[in-house]
N, C-alpha and C positions, 0 to 999 in steps of 0.2 A: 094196392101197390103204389108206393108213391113214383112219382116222377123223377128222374135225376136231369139237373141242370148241367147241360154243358158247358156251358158259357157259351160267350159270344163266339161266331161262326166267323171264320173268317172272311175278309173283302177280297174283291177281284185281284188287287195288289198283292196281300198275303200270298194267295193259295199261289199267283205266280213267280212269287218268288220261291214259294216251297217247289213248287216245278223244277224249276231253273237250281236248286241244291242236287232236287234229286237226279234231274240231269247230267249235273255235273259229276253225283256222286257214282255214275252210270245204273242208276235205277233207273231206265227210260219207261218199265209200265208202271212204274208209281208217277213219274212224271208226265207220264201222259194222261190219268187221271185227272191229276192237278190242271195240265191246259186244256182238256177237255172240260172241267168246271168251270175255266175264266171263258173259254168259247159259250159254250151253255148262257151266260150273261152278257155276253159281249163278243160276238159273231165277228166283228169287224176288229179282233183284236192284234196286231202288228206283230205285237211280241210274244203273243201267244203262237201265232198261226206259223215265224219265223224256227222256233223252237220246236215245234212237231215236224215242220222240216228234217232240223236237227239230227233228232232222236229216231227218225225212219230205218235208221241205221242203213243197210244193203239193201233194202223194197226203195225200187229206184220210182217206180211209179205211188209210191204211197210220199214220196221226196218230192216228186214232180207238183202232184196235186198241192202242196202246201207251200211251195214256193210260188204255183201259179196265182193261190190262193192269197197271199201276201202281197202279188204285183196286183193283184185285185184292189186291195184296199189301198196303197200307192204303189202306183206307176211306177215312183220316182226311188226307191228301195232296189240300190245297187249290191243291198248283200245277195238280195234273192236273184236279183237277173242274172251275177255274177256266178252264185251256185249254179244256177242252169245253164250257162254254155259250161263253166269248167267242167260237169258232170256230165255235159253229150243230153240234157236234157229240153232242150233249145224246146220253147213251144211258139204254136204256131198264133195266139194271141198275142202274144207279148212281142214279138221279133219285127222290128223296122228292117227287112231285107236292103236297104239302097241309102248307108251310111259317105261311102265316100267313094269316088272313082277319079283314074286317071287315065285320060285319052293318049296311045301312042302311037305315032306313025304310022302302023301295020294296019291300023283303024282296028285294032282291041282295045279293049278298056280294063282295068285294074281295080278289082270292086270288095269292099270290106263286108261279110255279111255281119251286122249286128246281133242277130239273131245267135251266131256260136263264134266271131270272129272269127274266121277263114277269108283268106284272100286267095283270089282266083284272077286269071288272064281272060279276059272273054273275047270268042270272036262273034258271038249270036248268045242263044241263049244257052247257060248252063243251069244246073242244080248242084245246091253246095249237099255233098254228100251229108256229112253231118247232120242238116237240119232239117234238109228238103226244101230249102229253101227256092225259087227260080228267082234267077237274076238276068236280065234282058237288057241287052245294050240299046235297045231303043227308047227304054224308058225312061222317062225323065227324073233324074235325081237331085234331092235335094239336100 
Protein backbone atom coordinates (compact mmCIF):
# COMPACT_ATOMS: atom_id res chain seq x y z
CA UNK A 1 0.00 0.00 0.00
CA UNK A 2 1.66 3.03 -0.92
CA UNK A 3 2.00 6.03 1.27
CA UNK A 4 0.09 9.24 0.72
CA UNK A 5 1.86 12.63 0.95
CA UNK A 6 0.22 15.21 2.80
CA UNK A 7 2.30 17.91 2.43
CA UNK A 8 3.85 20.02 4.57
CA UNK A 9 2.30 20.26 8.29
CA UNK A 10 1.59 23.25 9.27
CA UNK A 11 3.84 25.76 11.78
CA UNK A 12 3.04 26.93 15.11
CA UNK A 13 1.83 30.42 13.33
CA UNK A 14 -0.45 28.45 10.70
CA UNK A 15 -2.37 26.20 13.07
CA UNK A 16 -2.98 29.50 15.30
CA UNK A 17 -4.13 31.33 13.11
CA UNK A 18 -6.56 28.53 11.92
CA UNK A 19 -7.50 28.58 15.74
CA UNK A 20 -8.21 32.10 15.94
CA UNK A 21 -10.88 31.56 12.33
CA UNK A 22 -12.29 28.97 13.95
CA UNK A 23 -12.81 30.84 16.88
CA UNK A 24 -14.04 33.57 15.46
CA UNK A 25 -16.17 31.31 13.27
CA UNK A 26 -17.68 30.11 16.80
CA UNK A 27 -16.22 26.60 16.23
CA UNK A 28 -14.54 26.83 19.80
CA UNK A 29 -13.81 22.70 19.83
CA UNK A 30 -12.11 22.92 16.58
CA UNK A 31 -10.32 25.87 17.82
CA UNK A 32 -9.35 24.43 20.69
CA UNK A 33 -7.61 21.76 18.89
CA UNK A 34 -5.78 24.05 16.98
CA UNK A 35 -4.27 26.08 20.45
CA UNK A 36 -3.94 22.92 22.05
CA UNK A 37 -1.37 21.94 19.13
CA UNK A 38 0.48 25.51 19.15
CA UNK A 39 0.57 24.67 23.31
CA UNK A 40 1.89 21.15 22.69
CA UNK A 41 5.08 23.19 20.97
CA UNK A 42 5.08 26.07 22.69
CA UNK A 43 3.77 25.88 26.48
CA UNK A 44 4.65 29.54 26.86
CA UNK A 45 2.38 30.66 24.15
CA UNK A 46 0.76 34.36 24.89
CA UNK A 47 -1.61 34.12 22.18
CA UNK A 48 -2.33 30.75 22.34
CA UNK A 49 -3.09 30.54 26.01
CA UNK A 50 -5.09 34.34 25.77
CA UNK A 51 -7.53 32.59 23.13
CA UNK A 52 -8.46 29.50 25.31
CA UNK A 53 -9.31 31.93 27.67
CA UNK A 54 -11.58 33.19 24.94
CA UNK A 55 -13.32 30.36 23.78
CA UNK A 56 -14.00 28.91 27.72
CA UNK A 57 -17.12 30.25 26.97
CA UNK A 58 -19.46 30.14 30.63
CA UNK A 59 -16.74 27.45 32.58
CA UNK A 60 -15.65 30.48 34.45
CA UNK A 61 -12.93 28.29 36.22
CA UNK A 62 -11.56 26.67 32.82
CA UNK A 63 -11.51 31.20 32.04
CA UNK A 64 -9.72 31.68 35.23
CA UNK A 65 -6.91 29.08 34.71
CA UNK A 66 -5.93 30.41 31.22
CA UNK A 67 -5.98 33.82 32.04
CA UNK A 68 -3.87 33.11 35.15
CA UNK A 69 -1.89 31.00 32.73
CA UNK A 70 -1.17 34.07 30.31
CA UNK A 71 -0.28 36.45 33.54
CA UNK A 72 2.22 33.68 33.95
CA UNK A 73 4.08 34.18 30.81
CA UNK A 74 3.70 38.04 31.25
CA UNK A 75 2.84 39.92 34.19
CA UNK A 76 2.41 42.77 32.20
CA UNK A 77 -0.68 41.48 29.70
CA UNK A 78 -3.50 43.96 30.80
CA UNK A 79 -5.96 41.98 28.50
CA UNK A 80 -5.91 39.01 30.82
CA UNK A 81 -5.69 41.04 34.38
CA UNK A 82 -8.48 43.06 32.99
CA UNK A 83 -10.74 39.84 31.99
CA UNK A 84 -10.19 38.68 35.60
CA UNK A 85 -11.40 41.48 37.78
CA UNK A 86 -14.16 42.40 35.03
CA UNK A 87 -15.34 38.65 35.37
CA UNK A 88 -15.17 38.49 39.51
CA UNK A 89 -12.24 36.22 38.64
CA UNK A 90 -9.65 38.16 40.69
CA UNK A 91 -6.82 35.60 41.60
CA UNK A 92 -4.98 35.53 44.45
CA UNK A 93 -1.23 35.32 42.41
CA UNK A 94 -1.72 38.04 40.40
CA UNK A 95 -3.47 40.83 42.75
CA UNK A 96 -1.19 43.63 44.24
CA UNK A 97 -3.96 44.31 47.06
CA UNK A 98 -2.51 48.09 48.23
CA UNK A 99 -2.61 50.18 44.84
CA UNK A 100 -3.55 53.61 46.22
CA UNK A 101 -4.91 55.12 49.47
CA UNK A 102 -6.14 58.27 50.88
CA UNK A 103 -5.71 59.30 54.71
CA UNK A 104 -8.97 61.31 56.21
CA UNK A 105 -9.42 62.96 59.17
CA UNK A 106 -11.64 60.28 60.85
CA UNK A 107 -8.03 58.34 60.71
CA UNK A 108 -9.80 55.88 57.70
CA UNK A 109 -8.20 55.40 54.74
CA UNK A 110 -9.65 55.09 51.17
CA UNK A 111 -7.89 52.09 49.45
CA UNK A 112 -8.14 50.67 45.62
CA UNK A 113 -8.01 46.95 45.47
CA UNK A 114 -6.00 46.17 42.22
CA UNK A 115 -6.75 42.75 42.45
CA UNK A 116 -10.94 43.44 41.28
CA UNK A 117 -10.83 47.48 41.54
CA UNK A 118 -13.13 48.05 44.65
CA UNK A 119 -12.68 50.85 46.68
CA UNK A 120 -13.53 50.69 50.22
CA UNK A 121 -13.39 53.29 53.44
CA UNK A 122 -11.22 51.54 56.13
CA UNK A 123 -11.12 52.01 59.65
CA UNK A 124 -8.74 48.61 60.52
CA UNK A 125 -8.79 45.92 58.61
CA UNK A 126 -11.33 44.91 55.88
CA UNK A 127 -11.76 42.25 53.12
CA UNK A 128 -12.91 43.31 49.74
CA UNK A 129 -15.62 41.01 49.16
CA UNK A 130 -15.08 40.41 45.55
CA UNK A 131 -11.61 39.11 45.81
CA UNK A 132 -10.87 38.16 49.44
CA UNK A 133 -8.69 40.24 49.34
CA UNK A 134 -7.38 42.00 53.25
CA UNK A 135 -6.54 45.39 53.15
CA UNK A 136 -4.92 46.77 56.62
CA UNK A 137 -4.54 50.40 57.44
CA UNK A 138 -1.35 49.65 59.11
CA UNK A 139 0.28 48.47 56.31
CA UNK A 140 2.51 50.25 54.48
CA UNK A 141 1.62 51.10 50.98
CA UNK A 142 3.22 51.79 48.00
Amino acid sequence: MAKIDAGPQPNREELLQMGIRAAKDGNNDGARIFFEQVLSQDKRNERATMWMAKIAGDNKVERKKWLEKTLEINPDNTQARDALKKNGLCSQRHREPHLTHVRHGCGGTDRTCTGCGRRCHTHSAVMVAACDTVLKNSETLE
